[in-house]
N, CA, C and O atoms as a GROMACS GRO file, in nm:
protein
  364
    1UNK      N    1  -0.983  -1.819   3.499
    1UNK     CA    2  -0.869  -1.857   3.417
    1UNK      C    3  -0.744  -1.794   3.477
    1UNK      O    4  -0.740  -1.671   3.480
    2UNK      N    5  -0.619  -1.880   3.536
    2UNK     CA    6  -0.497  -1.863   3.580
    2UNK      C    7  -0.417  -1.794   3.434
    2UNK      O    8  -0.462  -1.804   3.319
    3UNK      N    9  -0.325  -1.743   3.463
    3UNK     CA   10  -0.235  -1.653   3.386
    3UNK      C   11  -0.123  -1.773   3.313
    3UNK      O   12  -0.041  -1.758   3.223
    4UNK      N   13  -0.161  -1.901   3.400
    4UNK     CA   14  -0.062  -1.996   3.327
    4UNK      C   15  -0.135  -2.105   3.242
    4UNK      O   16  -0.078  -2.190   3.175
    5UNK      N   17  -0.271  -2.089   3.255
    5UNK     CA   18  -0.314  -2.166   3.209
    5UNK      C   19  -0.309  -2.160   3.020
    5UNK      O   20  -0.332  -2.048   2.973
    6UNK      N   21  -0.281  -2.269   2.925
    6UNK     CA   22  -0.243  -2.236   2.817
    6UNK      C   23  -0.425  -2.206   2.741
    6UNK      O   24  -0.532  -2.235   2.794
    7UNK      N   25  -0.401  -2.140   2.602
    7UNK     CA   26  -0.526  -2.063   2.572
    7UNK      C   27  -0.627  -2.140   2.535
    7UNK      O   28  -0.587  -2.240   2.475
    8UNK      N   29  -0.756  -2.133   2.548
    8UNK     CA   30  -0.865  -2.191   2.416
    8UNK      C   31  -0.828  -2.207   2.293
    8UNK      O   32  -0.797  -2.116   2.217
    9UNK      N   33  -0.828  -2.375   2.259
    9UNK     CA   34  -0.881  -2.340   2.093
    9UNK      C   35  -0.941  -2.268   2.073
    9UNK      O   36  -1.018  -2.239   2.165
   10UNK      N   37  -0.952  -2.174   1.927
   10UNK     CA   38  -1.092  -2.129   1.887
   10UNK      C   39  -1.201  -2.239   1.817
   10UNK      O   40  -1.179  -2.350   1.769
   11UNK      N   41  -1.305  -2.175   1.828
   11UNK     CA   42  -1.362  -2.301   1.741
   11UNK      C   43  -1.391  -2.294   1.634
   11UNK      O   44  -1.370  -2.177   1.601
   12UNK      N   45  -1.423  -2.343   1.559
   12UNK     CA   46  -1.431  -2.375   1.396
   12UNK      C   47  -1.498  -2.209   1.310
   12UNK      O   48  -1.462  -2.175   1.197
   13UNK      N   49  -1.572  -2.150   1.374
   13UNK     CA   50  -1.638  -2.039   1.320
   13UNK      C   51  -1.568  -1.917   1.337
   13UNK      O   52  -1.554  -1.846   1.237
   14UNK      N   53  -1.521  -1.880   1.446
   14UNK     CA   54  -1.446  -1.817   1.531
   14UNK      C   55  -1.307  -1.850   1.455
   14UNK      O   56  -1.244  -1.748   1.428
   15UNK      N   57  -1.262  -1.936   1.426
   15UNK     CA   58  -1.093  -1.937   1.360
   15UNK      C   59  -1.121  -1.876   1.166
   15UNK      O   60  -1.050  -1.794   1.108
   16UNK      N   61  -1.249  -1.953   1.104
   16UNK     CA   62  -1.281  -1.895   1.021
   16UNK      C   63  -1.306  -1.721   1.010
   16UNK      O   64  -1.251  -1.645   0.931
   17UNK      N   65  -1.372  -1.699   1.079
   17UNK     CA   66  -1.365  -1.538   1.099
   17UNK      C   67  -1.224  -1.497   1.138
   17UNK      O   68  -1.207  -1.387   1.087
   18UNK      N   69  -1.131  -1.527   1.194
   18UNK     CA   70  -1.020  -1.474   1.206
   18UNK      C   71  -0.902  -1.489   1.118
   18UNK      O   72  -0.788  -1.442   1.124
   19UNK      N   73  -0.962  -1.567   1.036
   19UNK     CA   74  -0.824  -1.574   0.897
   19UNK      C   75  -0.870  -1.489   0.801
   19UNK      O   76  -0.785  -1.449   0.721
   20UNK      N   77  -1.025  -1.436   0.781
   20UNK     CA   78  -1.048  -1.361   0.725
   20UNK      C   79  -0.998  -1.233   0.716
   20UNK      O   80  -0.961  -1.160   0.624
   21UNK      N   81  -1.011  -1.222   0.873
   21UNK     CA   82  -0.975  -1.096   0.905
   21UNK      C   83  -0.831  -1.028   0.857
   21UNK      O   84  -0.796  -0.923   0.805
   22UNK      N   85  -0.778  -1.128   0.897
   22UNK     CA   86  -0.604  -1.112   0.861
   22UNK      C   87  -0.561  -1.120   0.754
   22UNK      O   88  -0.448  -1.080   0.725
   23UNK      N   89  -0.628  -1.165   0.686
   23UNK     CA   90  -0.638  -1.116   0.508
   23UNK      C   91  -0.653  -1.008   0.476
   23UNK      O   92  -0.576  -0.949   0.401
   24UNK      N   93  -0.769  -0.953   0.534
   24UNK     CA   94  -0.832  -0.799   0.470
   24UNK      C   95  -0.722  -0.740   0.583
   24UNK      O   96  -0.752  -0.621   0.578
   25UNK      N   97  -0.636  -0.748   0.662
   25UNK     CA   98  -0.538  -0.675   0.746
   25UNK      C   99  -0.444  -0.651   0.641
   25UNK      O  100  -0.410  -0.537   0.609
   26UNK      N  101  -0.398  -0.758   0.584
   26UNK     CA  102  -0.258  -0.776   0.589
   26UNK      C  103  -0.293  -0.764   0.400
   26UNK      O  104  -0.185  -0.769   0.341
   27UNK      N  105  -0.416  -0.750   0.299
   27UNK     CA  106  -0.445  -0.646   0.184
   27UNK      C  107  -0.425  -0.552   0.210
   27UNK      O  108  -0.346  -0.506   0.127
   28UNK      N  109  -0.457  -0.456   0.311
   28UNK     CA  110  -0.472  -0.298   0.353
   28UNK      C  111  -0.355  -0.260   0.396
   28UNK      O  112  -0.332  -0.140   0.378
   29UNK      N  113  -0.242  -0.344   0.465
   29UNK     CA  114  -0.103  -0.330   0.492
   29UNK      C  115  -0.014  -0.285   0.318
   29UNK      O  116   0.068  -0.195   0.296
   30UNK      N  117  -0.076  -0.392   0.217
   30UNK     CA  118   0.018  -0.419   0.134
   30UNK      C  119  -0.009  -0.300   0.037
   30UNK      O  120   0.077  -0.230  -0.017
   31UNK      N  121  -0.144  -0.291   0.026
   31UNK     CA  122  -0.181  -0.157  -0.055
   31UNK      C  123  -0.134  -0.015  -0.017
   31UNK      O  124  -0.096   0.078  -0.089
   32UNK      N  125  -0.150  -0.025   0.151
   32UNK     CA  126  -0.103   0.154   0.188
   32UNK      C  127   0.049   0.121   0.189
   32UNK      O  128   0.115   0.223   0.207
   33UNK      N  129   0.118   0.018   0.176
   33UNK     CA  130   0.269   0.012   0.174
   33UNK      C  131   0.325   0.056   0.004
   33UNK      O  132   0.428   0.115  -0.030
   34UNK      N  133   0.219   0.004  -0.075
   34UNK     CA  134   0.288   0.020  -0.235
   34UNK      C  135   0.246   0.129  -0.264
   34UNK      O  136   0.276   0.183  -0.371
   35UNK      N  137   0.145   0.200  -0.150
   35UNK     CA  138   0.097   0.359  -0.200
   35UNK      C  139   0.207   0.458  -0.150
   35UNK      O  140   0.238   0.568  -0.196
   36UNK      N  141   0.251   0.400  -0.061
   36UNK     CA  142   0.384   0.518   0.010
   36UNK      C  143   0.495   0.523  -0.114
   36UNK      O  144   0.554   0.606  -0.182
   37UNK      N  145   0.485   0.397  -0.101
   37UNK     CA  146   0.626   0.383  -0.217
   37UNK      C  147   0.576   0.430  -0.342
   37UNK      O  148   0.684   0.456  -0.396
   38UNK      N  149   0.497   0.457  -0.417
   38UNK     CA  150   0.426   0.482  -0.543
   38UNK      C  151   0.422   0.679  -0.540
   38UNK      O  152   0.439   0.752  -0.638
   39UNK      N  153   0.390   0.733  -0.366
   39UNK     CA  154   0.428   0.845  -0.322
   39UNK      C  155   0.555   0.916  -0.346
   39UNK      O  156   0.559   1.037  -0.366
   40UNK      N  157   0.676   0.825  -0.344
   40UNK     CA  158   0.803   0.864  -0.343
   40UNK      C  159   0.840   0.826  -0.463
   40UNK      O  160   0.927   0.907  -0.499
   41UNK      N  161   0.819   0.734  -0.561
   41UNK     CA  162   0.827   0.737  -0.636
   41UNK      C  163   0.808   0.853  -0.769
   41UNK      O  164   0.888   0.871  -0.861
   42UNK      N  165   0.674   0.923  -0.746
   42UNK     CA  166   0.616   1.024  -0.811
   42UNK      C  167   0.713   1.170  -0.747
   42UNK      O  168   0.767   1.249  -0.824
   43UNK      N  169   0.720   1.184  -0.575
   43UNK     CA  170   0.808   1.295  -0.585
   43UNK      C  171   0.921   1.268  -0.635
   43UNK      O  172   0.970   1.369  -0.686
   44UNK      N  173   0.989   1.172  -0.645
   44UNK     CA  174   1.098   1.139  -0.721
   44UNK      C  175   1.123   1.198  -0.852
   44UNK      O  176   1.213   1.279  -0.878
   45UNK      N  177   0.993   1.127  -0.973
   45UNK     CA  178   1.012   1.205  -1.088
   45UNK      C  179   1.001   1.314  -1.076
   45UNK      O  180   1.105   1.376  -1.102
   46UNK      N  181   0.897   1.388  -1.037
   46UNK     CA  182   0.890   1.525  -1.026
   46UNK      C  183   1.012   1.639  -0.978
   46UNK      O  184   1.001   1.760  -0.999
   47UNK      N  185   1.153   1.564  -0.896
   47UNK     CA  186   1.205   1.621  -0.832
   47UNK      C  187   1.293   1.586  -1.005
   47UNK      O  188   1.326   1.674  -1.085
   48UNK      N  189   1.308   1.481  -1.017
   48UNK     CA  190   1.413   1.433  -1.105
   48UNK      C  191   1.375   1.530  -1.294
   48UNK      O  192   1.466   1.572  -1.366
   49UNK      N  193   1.279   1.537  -1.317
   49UNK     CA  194   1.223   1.619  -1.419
   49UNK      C  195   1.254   1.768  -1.395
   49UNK      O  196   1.310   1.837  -1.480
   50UNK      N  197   1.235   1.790  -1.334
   50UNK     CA  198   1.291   1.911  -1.259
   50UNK      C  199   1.434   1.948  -1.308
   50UNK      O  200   1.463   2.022  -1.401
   51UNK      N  201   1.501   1.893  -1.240
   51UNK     CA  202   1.667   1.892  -1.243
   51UNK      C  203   1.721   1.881  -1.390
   51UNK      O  204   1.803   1.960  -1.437
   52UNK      N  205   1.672   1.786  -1.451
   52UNK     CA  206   1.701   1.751  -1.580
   52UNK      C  207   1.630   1.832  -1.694
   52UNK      O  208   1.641   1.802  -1.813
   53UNK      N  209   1.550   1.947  -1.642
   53UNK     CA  210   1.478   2.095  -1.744
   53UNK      C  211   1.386   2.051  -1.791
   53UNK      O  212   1.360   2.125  -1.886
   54UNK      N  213   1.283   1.935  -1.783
   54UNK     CA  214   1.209   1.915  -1.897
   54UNK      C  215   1.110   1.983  -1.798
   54UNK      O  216   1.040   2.048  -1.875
   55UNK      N  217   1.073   2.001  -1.703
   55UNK     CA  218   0.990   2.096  -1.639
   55UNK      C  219   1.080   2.245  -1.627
   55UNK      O  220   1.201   2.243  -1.605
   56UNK      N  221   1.005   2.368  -1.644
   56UNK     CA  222   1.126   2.502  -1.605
   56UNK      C  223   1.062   2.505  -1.448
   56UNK      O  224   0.952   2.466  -1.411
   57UNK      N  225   1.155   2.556  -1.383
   57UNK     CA  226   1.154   2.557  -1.211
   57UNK      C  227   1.048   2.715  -1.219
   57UNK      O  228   0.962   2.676  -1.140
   58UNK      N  229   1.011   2.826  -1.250
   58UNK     CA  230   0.957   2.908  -1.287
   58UNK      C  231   0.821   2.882  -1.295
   58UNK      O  232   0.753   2.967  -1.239
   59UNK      N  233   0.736   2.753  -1.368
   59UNK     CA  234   0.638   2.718  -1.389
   59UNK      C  235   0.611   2.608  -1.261
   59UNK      O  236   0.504   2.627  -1.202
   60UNK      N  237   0.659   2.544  -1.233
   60UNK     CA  238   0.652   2.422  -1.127
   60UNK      C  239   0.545   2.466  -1.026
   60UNK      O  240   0.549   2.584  -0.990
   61UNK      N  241   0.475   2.407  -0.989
   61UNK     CA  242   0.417   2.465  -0.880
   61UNK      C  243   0.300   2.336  -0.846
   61UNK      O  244   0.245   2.257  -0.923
   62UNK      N  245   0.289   2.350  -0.714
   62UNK     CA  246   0.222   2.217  -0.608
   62UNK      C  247   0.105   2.124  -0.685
   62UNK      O  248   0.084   2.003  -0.668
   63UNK      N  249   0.034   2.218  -0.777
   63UNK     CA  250  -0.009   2.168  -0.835
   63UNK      C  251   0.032   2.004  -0.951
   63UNK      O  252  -0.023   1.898  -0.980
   64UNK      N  253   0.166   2.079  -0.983
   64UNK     CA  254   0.219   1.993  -1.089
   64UNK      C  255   0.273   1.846  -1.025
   64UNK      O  256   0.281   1.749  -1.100
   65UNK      N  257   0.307   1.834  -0.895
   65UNK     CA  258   0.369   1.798  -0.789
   65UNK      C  259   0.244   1.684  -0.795
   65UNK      O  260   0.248   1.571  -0.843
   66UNK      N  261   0.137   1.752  -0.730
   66UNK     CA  262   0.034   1.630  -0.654
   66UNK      C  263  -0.041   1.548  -0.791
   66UNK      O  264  -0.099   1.439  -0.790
   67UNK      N  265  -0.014   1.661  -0.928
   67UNK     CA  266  -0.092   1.539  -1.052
   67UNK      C  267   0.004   1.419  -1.068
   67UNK      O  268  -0.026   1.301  -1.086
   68UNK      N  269   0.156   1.489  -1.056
   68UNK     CA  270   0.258   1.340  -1.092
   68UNK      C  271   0.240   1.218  -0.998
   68UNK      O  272   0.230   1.098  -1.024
   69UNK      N  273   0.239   1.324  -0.817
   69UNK     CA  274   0.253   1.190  -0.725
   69UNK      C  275   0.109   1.134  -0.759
   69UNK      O  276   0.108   1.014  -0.733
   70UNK      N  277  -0.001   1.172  -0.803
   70UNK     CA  278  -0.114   1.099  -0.748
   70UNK      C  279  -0.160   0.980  -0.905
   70UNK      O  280  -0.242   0.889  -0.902
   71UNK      N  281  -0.061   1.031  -1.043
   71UNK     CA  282  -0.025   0.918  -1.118
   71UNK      C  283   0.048   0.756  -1.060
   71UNK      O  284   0.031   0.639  -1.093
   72UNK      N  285   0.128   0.822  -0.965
   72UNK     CA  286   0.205   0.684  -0.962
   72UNK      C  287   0.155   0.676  -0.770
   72UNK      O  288   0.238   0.635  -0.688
   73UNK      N  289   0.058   0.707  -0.739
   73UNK     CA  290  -0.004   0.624  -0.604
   73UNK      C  291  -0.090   0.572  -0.620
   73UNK      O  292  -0.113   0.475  -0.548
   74UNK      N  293  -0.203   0.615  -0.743
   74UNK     CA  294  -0.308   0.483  -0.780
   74UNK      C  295  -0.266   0.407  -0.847
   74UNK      O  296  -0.333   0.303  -0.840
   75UNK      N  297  -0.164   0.399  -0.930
   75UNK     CA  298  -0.094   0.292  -1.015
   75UNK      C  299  -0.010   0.187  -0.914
   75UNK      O  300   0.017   0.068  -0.929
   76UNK      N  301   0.012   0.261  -0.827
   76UNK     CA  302   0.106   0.139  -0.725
   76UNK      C  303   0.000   0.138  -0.632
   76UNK      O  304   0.040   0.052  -0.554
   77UNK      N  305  -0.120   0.182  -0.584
   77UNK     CA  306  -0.219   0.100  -0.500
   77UNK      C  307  -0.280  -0.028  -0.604
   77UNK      O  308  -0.285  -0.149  -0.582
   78UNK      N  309  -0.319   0.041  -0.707
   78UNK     CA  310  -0.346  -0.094  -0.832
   78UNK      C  311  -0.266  -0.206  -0.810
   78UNK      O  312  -0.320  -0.312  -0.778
   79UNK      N  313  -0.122  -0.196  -0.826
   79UNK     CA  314  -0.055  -0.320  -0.835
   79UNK      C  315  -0.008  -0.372  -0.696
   79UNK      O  316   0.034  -0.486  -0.677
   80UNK      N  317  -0.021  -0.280  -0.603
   80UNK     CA  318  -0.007  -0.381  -0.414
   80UNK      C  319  -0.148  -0.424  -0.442
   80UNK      O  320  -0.142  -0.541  -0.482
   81UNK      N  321  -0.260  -0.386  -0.440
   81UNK     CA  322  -0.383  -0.486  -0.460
   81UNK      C  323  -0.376  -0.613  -0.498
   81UNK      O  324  -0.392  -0.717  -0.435
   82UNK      N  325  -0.345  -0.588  -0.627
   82UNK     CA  326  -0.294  -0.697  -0.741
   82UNK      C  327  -0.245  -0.816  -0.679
   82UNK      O  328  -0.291  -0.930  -0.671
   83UNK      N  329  -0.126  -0.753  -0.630
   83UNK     CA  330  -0.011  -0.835  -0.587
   83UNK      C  331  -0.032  -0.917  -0.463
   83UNK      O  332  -0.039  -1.036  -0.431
   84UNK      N  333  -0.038  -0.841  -0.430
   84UNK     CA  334  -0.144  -0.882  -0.272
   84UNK      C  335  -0.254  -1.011  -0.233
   84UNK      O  336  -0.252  -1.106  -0.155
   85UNK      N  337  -0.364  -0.948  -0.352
   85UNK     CA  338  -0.441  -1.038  -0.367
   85UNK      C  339  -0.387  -1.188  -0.468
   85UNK      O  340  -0.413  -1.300  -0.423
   86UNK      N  341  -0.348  -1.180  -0.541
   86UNK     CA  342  -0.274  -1.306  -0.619
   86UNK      C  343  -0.188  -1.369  -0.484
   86UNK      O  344  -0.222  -1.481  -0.445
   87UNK      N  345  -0.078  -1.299  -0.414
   87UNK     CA  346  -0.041  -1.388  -0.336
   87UNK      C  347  -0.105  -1.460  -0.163
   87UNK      O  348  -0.075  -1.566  -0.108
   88UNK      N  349  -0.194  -1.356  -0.120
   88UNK     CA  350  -0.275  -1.423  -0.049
   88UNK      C  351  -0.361  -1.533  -0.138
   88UNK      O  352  -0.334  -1.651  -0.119
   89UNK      N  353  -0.439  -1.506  -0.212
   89UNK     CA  354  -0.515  -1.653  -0.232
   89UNK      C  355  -0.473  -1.744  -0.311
   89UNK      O  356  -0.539  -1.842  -0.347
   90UNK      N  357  -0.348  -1.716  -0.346
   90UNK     CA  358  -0.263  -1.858  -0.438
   90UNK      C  359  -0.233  -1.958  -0.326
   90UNK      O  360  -0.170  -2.054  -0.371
   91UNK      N  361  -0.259  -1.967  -0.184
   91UNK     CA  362  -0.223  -2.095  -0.134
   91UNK      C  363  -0.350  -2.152  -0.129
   91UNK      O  364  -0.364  -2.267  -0.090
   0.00000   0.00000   0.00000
C-alpha cells in the first residue's frame, strides 16, 4: 500500500465495532469532563462558605473540603452520564 493510495472501507463488522467504541470514548470524555467541573464546583462552595462564616476558618480542615467536593463530583458524574447517554442515543 502507497502513501497515496486512498484508505479501505471498513467492513460492515469492523465499522460496527468502531462506532461503538466512540461512544463508550466520547461517555467517558463527558463524564470525567462534568466530574472536573462538579470538582470546582464543590471547591467553590467550600471556598465560598468559608468567606461568608457559615463554616469558622478555625474548624475547616481537608477533611471538610473532600466531603463537599466529593458531594458535587458524583452528582455531576450522575448527570454527564445522564446527559451523555440521552444525547448519544437520541439519534
Amino acid at each position: 500500500m502507497v502513501a497515496s493510495d486512498p484508505p479501505e472501507p471498513l467492513d460492515g463488522e469492523l465499522a460496527v465495532g468502531t462506532h461503538w467504541v466512540v461512544k463508550i470514548v466520547v461517555m467517558i470524555a463527558c463524564v470525567v469532563g462534568f466530574t472536573v467541573v462538579g470538582a470546582g464546583i464543590g471547591f467553590f462552595a467550600i471556598y465560598l462558605a468559608d468567606r461568608i462564616g457559615v463554616i469558622d476558618s478555625m474548624d475547616l480542615s481537608w477533611i471538610d473540603l473532600f466531603e463537599c467536593m466529593s458531594v458535587f463530583v458524583i452528582l455531576s458524574a450522575v448527570i454527564g452520564g445522564r446527559v451523555c447517554y440521552k444525547t448519544i442515543f437520541s439519534k
